[in-house]
C-alpha positions as CSV (number, residue, x, y, z in Angstrom):
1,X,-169.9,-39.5,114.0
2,X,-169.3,-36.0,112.2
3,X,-169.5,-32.8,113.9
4,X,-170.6,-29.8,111.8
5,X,-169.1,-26.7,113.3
6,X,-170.7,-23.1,112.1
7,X,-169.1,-20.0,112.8
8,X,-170.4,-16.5,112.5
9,X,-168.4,-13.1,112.2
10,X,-169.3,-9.8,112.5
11,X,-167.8,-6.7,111.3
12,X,-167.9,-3.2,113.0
13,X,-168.4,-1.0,110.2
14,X,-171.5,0.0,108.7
15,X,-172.3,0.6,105.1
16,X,-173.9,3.3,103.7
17,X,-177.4,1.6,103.6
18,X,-177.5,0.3,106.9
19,X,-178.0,3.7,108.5
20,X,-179.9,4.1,111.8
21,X,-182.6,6.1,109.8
22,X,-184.6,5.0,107.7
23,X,-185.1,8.9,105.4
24,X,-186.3,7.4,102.0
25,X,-189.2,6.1,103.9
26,X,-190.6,9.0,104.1
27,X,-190.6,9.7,100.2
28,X,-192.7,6.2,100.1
29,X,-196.5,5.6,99.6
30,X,-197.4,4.3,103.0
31,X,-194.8,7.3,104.3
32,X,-196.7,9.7,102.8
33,X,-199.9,8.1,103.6
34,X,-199.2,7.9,107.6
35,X,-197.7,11.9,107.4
36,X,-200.9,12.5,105.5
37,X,-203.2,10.6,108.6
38,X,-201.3,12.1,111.0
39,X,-201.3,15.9,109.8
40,X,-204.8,15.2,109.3
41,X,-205.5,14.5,112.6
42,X,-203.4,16.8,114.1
43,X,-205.4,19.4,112.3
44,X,-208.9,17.6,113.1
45,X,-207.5,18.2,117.0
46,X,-206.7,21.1,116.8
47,X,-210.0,22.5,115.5
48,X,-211.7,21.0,117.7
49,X,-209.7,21.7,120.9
50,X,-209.4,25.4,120.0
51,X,-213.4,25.9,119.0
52,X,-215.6,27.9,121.8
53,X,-219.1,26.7,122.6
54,X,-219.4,22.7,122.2
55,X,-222.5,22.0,121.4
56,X,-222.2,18.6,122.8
57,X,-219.8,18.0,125.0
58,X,-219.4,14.3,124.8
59,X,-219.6,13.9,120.9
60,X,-216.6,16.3,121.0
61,X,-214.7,14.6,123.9
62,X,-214.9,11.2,122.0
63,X,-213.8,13.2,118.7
64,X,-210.6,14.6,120.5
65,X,-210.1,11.3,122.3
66,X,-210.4,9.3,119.1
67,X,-208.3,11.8,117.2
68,X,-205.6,12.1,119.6
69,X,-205.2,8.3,120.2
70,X,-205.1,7.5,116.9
71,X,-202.5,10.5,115.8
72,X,-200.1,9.0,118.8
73,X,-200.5,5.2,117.1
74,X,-199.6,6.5,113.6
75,X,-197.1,8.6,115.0
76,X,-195.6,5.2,116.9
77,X,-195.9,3.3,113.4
78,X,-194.1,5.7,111.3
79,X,-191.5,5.9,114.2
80,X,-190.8,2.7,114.0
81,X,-190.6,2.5,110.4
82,X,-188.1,5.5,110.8
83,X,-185.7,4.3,112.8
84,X,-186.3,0.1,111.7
85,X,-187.2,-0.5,115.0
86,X,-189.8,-3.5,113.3
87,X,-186.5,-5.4,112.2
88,X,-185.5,-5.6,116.2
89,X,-188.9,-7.2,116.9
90,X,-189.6,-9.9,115.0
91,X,-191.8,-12.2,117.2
92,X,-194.8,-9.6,116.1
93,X,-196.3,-9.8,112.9
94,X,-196.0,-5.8,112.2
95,X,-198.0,-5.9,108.6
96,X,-201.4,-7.7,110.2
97,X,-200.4,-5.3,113.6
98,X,-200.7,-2.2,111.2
99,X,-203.7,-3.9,108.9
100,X,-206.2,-4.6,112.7
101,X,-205.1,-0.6,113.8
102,X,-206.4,0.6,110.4
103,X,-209.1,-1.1,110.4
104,X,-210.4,-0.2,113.9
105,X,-209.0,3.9,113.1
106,X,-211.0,3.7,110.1
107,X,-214.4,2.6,111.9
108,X,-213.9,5.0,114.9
109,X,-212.7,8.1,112.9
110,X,-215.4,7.7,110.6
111,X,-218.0,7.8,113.7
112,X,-216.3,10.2,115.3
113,X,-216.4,12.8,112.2
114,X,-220.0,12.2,111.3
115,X,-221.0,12.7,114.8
116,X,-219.2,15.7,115.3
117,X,-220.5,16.7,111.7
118,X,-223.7,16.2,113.3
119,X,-223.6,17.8,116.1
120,X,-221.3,21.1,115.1
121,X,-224.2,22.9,115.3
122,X,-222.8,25.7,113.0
123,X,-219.6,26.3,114.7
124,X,-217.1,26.6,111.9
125,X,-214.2,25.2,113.8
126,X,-216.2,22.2,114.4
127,X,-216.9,21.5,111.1
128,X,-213.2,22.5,109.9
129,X,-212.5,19.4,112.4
130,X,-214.8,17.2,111.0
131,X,-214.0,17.7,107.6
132,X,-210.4,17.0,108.4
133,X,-211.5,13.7,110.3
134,X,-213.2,12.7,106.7
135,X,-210.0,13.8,105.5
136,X,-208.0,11.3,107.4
137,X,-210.5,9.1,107.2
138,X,-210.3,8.5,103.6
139,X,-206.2,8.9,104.4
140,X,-206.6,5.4,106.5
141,X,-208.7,3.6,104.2
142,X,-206.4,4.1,101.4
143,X,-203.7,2.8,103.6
144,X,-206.0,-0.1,105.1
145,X,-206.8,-1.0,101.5
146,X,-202.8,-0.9,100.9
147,X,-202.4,-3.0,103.9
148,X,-204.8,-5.4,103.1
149,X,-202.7,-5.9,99.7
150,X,-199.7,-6.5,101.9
151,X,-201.2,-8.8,104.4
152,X,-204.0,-10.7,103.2
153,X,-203.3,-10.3,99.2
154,X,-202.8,-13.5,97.3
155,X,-199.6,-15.2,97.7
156,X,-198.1,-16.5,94.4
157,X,-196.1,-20.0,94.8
158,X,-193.6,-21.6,92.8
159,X,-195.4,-24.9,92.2
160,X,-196.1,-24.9,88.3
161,X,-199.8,-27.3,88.2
């Protein structure tokens, strides 16, 4: 009977790659995409939240609710690219995680900014947000589109037929 023994080591020291923060990310396409969304949003927020004299009251609510949830989310996701926290969890699948919240940001932010185009009734600030919801609109599907790539794309194998 033969026993195979494995033994692991580890070593304290870090090397210069293995940093705690990820920085280069942020010089990266889907970094620049997600600072892109979220400065977008921020914007599209703040528009709104600062303009006087809704015309409707609950097409703006659901603007501010959508644009707020969704700017929190993308801040969460480039967090977490930022620090590698997706390394530390791997029982989630973080690419089709990132691929189902585009998908549904794109649809809601989309609604959101046509109703609230819609409905500005004139007020500048109003539009200024919607046009910054399209903004991050297109912002998400260019990143959904990228995700999709990553995710769903066609996977080469190594079988020659």
């Amino acid at each position: 009977m033969s026993h195979t023994v494995i033994t692991s080591t580890t070593s304290a020291g870090r090397t210069s790659g293995d940093g705690a923060l990820n920085l280069g990310y942020t010089r990266t396409i889907p970094g620049l995409l997600k600072l892109g969304q979220m400065l977008a949003l921020l914007v599209a927020f703040l528009c709104v939240r600062c303009a006087r004299g809704w015309p409707s009251w609950a097409a703006f609510q659901y603007f501010e609710v959508v644009a707020l949830w969704f700017l929190m989310a993308f801040l969460v996701f480039f967090l977490m690219h930022l620090f590698r926290l997706q390394a530390k969890m791997p029982c989630i699948n973080w690419p089709l995680t990132e691929f189902f919240h585009y998908s549904v940001g794109t649809v809601l932010v989309v609604i959101a900014s046509i109703v609230g185009a819609v409905k500005s009734g004139g007020v500048s600030a109003l539009v200024a947000g919607s046009v910054f919801g399209f903004i991050a609109t297109f912002l998400m599907a260019v990143s959904l589109w990228t995700s999709y790539s990553v995710t769903c794309g066609s996977h080469q194998t190594g079988a020659a037929v």
